[in-house]
C-alpha positions in Angstrom: -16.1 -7.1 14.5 -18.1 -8.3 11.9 -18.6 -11.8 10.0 -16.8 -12.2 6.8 -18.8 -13.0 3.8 -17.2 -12.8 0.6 -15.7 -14.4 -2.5 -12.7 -16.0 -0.7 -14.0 -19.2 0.7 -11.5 -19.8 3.8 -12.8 -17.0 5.3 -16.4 -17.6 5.1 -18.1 -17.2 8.5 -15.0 -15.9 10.2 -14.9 -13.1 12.8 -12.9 -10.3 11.1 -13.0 -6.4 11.4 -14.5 -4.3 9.8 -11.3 -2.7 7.8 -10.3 -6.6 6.9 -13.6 -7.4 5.4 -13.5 -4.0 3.3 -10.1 -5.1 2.1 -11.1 -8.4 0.9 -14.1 -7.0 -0.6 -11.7 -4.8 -2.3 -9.5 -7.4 -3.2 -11.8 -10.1 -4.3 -15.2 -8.6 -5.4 -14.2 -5.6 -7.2 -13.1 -5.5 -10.5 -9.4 -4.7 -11.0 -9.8 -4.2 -7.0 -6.1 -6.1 -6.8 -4.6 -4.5 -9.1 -5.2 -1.2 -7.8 -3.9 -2.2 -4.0 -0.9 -3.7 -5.7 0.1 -1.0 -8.3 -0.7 1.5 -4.5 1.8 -0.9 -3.0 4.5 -0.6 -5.6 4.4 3.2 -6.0 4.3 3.4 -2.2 8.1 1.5 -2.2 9.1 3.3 -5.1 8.4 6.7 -3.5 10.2 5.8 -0.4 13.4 5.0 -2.5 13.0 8.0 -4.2 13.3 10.1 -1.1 16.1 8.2 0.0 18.2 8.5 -3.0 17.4 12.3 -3.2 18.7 12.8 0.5 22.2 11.0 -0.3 22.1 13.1 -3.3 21.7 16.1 -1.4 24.2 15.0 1.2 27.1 13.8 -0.6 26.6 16.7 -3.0 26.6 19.8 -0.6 23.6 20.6 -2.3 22.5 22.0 1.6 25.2 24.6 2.2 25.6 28.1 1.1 25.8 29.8 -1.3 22.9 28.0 -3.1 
């Protein structure tokens, strides 16, 4: 555990780990730090979906059977 200090002011002097402080810091301090963790966030969702359709595509296409 460590004691937040940072740019966002509600948290000031809170007891916080260390992974939480780094994302803060990440969030708040560093330039274009949000952006990044949103546009990671985004992609993240947008690969999962991409999995999802490709698996109905290869199940309701018979894409798995033989001959190939």
């Amino acid at each position: 555990m460590t004691t937040y200090q940072g740019a966002y002011t509600p948290w000031n002097g809170a007891k916080v780990s260390e992974a939480f402080a780094s994302t803060m810091n990440l969030s708040f301090d560093v330039r274009g730090g949000l952006l990044v963790r949103q546009i990671h966030h985004w992609s993240a969702l947008l690969f999962m979906a991409a999995i999802i359709v490709h698996m109905f595509r290869v199940f309701f296409t018979g894409a798995f059977r033989k001959p190939r």
